[in-house]
FIKOLZA-1660 file (N, C-alpha, C; in steps of 0.1 Angstrom, whole numbers, plus 5000, padded with zeros to 4 digits):
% residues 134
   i   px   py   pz ch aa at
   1 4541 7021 4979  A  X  N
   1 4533 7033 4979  A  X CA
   1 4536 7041 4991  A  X  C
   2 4538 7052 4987  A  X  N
   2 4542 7063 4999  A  X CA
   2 4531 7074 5003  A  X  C
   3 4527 7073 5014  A  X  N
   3 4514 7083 5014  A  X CA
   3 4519 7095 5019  A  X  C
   4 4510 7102 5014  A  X  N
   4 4512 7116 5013  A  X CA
   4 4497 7125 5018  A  X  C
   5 4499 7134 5031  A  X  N
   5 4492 7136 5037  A  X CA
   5 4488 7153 5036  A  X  C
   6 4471 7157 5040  A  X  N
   6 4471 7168 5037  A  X CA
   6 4456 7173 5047  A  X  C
   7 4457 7182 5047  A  X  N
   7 4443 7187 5051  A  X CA
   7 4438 7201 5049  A  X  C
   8 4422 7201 5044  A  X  N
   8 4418 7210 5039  A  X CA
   8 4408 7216 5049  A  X  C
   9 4405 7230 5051  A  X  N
   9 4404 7236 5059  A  X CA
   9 4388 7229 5056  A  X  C
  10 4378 7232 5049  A  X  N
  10 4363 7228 5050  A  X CA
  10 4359 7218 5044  A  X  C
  11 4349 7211 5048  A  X  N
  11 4344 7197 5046  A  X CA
  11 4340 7196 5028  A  X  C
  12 4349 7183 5027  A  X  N
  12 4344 7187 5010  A  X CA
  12 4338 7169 5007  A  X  C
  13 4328 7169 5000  A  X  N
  13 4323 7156 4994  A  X CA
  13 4330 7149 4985  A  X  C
  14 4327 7138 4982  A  X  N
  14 4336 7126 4976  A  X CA
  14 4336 7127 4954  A  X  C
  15 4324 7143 4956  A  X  N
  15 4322 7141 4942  A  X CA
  15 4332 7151 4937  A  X  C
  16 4328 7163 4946  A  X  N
  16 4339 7174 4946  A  X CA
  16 4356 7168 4948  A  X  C
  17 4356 7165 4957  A  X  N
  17 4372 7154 4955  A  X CA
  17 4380 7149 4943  A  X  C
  18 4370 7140 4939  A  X  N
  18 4368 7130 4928  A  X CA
  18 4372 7143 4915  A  X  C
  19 4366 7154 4912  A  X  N
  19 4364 7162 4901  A  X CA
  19 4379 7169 4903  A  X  C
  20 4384 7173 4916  A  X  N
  20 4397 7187 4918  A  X CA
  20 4411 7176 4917  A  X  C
  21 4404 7162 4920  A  X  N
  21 4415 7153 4920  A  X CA
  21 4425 7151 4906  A  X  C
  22 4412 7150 4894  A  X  N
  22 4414 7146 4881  A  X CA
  22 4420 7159 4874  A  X  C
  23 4417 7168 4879  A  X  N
  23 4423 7180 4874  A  X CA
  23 4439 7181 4878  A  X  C
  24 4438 7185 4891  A  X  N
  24 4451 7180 4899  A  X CA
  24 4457 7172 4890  A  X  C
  25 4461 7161 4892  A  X  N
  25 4470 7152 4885  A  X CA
  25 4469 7150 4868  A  X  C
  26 4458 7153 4865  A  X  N
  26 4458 7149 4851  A  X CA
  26 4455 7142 4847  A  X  C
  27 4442 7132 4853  A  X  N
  27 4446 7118 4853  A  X CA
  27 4425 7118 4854  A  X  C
  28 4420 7108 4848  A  X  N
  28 4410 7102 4844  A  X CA
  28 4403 7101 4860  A  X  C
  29 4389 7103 4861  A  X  N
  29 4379 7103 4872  A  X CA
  29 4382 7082 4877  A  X  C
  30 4382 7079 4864  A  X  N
  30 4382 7064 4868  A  X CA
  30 4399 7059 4874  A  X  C
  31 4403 7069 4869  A  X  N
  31 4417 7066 4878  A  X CA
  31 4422 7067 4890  A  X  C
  32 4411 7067 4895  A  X  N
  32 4410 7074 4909  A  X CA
  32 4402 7067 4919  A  X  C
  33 4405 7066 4929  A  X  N
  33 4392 7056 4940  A  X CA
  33 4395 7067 4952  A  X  C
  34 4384 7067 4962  A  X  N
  34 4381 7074 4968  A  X CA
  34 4377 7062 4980  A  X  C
  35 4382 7064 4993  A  X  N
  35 4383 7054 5003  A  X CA
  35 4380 7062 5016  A  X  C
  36 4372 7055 5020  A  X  N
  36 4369 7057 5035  A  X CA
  36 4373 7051 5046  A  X  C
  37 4380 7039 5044  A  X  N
  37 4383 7033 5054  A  X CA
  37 4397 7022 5047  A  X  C
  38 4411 7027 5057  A  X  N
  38 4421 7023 5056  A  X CA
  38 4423 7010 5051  A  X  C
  39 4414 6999 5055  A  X  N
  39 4414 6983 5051  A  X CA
  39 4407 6985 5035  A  X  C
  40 4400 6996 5034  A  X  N
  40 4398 6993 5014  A  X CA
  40 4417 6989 5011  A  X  C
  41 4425 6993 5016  A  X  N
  41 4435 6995 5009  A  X CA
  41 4443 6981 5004  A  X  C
  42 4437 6971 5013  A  X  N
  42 4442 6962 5010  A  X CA
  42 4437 6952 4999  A  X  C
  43 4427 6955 4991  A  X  N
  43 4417 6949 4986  A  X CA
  43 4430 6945 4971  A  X  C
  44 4429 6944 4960  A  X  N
  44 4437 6945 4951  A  X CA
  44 4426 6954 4940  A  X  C
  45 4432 6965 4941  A  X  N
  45 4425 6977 4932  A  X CA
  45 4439 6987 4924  A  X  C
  46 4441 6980 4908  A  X  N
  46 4445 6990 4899  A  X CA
  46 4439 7002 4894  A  X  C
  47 4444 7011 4906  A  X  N
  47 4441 7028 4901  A  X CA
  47 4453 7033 4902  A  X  C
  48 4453 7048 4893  A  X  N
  48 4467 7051 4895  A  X CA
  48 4468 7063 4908  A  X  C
  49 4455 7062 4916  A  X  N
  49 4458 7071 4926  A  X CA
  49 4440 7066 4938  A  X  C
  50 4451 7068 4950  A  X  N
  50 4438 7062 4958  A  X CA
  50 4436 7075 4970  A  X  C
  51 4426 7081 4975  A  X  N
  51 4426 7087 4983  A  X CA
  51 4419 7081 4992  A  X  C
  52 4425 7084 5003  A  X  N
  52 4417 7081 5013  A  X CA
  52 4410 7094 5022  A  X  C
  53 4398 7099 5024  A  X  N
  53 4392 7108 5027  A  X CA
  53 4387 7102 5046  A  X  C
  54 4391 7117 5052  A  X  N
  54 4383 7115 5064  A  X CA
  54 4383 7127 5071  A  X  C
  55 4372 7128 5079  A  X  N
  55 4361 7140 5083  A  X CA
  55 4366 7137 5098  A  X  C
  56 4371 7151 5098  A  X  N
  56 4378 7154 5117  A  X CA
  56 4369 7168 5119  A  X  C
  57 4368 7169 5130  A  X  N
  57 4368 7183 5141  A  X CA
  57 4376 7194 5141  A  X  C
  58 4375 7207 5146  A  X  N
  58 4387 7208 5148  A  X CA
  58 4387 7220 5137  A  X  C
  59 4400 7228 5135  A  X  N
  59 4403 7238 5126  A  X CA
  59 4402 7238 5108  A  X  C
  60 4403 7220 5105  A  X  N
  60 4404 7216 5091  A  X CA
  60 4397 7207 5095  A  X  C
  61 4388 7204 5084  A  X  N
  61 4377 7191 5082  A  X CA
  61 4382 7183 5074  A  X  C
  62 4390 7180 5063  A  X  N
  62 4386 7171 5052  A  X CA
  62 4404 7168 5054  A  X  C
  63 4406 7156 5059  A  X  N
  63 4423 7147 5062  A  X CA
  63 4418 7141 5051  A  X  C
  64 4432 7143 5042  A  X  N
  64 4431 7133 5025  A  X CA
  64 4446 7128 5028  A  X  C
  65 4447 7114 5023  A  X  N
  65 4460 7105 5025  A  X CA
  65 4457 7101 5010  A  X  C
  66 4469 7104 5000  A  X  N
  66 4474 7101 4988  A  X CA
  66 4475 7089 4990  A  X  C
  67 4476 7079 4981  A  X  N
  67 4485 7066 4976  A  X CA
  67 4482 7064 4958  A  X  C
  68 4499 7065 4959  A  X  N
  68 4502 7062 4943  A  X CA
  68 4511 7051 4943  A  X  C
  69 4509 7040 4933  A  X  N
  69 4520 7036 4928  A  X CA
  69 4529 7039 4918  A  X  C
  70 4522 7047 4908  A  X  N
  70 4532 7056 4898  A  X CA
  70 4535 7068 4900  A  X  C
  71 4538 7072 4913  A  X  N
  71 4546 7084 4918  A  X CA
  71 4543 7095 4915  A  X  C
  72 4526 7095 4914  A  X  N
  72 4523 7107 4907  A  X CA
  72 4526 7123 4916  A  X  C
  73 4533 7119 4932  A  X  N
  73 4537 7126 4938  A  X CA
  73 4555 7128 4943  A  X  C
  74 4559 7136 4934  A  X  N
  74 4575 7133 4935  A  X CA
  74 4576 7136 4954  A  X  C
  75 4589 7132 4952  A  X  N
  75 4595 7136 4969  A  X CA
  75 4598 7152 4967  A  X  C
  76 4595 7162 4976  A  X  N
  76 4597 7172 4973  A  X CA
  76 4591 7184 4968  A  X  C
  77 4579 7177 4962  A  X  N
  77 4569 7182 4952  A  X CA
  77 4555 7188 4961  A  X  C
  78 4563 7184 4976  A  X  N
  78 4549 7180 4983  A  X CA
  78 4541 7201 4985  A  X  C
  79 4549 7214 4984  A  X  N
  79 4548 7222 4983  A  X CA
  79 4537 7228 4973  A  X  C
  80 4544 7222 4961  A  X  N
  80 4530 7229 4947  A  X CA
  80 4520 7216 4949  A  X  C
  81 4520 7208 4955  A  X  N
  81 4507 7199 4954  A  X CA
  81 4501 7209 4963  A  X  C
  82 4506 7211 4977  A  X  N
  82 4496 7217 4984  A  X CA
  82 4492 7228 4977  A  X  C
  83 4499 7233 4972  A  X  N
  83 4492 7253 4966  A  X CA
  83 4487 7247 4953  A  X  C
  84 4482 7235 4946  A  X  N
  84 4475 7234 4938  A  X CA
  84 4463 7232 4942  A  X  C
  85 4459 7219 4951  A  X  N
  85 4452 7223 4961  A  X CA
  85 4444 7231 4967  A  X  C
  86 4452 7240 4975  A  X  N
  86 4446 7250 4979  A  X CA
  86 4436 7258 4968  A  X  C
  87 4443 7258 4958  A  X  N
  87 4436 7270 4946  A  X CA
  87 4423 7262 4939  A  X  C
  88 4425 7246 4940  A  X  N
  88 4415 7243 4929  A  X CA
  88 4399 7241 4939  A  X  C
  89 4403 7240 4952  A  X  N
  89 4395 7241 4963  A  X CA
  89 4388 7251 4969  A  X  C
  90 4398 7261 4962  A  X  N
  90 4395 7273 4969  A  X CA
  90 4395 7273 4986  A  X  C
  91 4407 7267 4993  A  X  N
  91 4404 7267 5005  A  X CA
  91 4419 7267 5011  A  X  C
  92 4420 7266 5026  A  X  N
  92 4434 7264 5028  A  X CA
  92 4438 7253 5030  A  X  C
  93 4453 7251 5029  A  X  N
  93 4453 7239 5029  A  X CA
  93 4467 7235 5041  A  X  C
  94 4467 7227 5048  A  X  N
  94 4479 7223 5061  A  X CA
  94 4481 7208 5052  A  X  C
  95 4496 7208 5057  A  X  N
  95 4504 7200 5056  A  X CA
  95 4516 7196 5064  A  X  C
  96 4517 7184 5066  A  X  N
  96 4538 7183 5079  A  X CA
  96 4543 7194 5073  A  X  C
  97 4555 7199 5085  A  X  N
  97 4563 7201 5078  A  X CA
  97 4575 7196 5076  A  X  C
  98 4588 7200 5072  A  X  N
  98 4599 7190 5073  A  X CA
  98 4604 7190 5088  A  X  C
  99 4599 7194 5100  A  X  N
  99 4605 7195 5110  A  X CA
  99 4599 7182 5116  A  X  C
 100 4611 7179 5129  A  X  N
 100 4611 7164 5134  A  X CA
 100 4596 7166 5146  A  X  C
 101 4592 7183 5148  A  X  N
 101 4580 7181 5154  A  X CA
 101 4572 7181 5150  A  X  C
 102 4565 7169 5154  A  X  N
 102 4552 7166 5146  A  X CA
 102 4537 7169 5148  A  X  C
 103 4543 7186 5156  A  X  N
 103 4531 7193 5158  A  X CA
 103 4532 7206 5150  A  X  C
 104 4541 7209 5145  A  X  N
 104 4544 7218 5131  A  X CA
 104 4541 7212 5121  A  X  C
 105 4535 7220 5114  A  X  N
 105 4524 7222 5098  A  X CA
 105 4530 7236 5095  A  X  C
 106 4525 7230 5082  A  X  N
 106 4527 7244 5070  A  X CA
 106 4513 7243 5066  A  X  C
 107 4506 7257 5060  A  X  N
 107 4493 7264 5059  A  X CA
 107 4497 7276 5047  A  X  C
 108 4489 7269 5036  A  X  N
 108 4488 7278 5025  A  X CA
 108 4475 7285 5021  A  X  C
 109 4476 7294 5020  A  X  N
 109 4460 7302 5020  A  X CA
 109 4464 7303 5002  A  X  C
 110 4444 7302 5001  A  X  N
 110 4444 7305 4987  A  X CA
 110 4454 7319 4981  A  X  C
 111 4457 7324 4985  A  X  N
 111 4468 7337 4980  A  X CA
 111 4480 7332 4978  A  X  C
 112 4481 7320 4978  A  X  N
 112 4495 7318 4976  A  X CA
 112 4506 7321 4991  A  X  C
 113 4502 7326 5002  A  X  N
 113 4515 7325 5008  A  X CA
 113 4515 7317 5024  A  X  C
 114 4526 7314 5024  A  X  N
 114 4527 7304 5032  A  X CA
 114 4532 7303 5050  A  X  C
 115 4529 7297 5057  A  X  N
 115 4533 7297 5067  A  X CA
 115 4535 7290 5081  A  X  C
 116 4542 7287 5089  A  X  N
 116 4544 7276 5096  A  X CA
 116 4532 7279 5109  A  X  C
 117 4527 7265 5110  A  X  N
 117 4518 7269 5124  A  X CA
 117 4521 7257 5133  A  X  C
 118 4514 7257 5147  A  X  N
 118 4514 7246 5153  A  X CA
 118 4502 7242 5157  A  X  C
 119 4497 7224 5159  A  X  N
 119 4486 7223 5160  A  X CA
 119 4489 7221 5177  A  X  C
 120 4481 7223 5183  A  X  N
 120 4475 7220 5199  A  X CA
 120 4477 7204 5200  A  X  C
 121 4487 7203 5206  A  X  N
 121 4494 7190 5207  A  X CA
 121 4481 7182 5213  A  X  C
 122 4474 7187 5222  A  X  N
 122 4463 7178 5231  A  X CA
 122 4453 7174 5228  A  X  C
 123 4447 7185 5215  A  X  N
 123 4438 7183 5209  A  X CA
 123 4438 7172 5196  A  X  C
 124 4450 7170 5194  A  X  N
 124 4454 7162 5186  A  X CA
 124 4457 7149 5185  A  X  C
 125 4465 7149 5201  A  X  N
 125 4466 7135 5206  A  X CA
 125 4455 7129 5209  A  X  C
 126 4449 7135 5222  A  X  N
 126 4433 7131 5223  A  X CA
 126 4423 7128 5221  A  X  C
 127 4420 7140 5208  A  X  N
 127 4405 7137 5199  A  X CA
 127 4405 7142 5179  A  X  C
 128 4419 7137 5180  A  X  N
 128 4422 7136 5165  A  X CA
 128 4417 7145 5159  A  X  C
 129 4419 7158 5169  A  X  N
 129 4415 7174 5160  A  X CA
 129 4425 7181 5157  A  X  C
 130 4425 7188 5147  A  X  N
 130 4437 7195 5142  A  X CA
 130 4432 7214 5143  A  X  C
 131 4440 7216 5155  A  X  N
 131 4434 7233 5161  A  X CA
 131 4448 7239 5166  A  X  C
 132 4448 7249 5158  A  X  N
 132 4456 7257 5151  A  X CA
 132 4461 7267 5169  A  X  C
 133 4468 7261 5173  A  X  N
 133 4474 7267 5184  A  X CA
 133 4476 7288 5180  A  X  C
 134 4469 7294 5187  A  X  N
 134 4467 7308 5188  A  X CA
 134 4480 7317 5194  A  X  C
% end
């Protein structure tokens, strides 16, 4: 399982998740588990998609970490996930980008257009907030 990482600009609940998730993918509410805490992961649970949800500080509230075992996220793909995302949330959405600095993100606003930002390396290292260097 390859996780795939993302973050949505405002705090969103596990039910709202659960509902933009199933749309998203296509894929049944029960096919879906919704996780709080990294050690659920080891449990033995057949879903075809696991998110892991967590609530940061900072410029974006809602860090979602994908896990699929049926690849319901191609390599590559990681672009229209985000701008699907963004649109069914109505919100913006950050994601890595392909650069080897790991303080560059990409940021898609509901409009559709896109853009490279950087997060505040200190804020990040420090207190695991993600703040959109000005």
């Amino acid at each position: 399982m390859t996780p795939y990482d993302v973050l949505i600009k405002n705090k969103f609940n596990s039910t709202i998740i659960l509902e933009n998730l199933s749309i998203i993918f296509s894929i049944s509410k029960d096919d879906i588990l919704i996780i709080y805490d990294i050690n659920e992961l080891e449990k033995k649970v057949e879903k075809r998609l696991i998110c892991l949800v967590q609530y940061l500080e900072g410029d974006f509230h809602t860090f979602l970490t994908f896990f699929s075992k049926l690849e319901l996220i191609d390599k590559g793909m990681e672009l229209q996930l985000a701008d699907h995302l963004c649109k069914e949330f109505h919100n913006e959405v950050m994601f890595p980008s392909d650069s080897e600095n790991p303080y560059e993100m990409n940021v898609i606003s509901e409009n559709g257009s896109k853009k490279k930002v950087f997060v505040n390396s200190m804020e990040l290292d420090e207190f695991e907030r993600y703040v959109i260097e000005k």
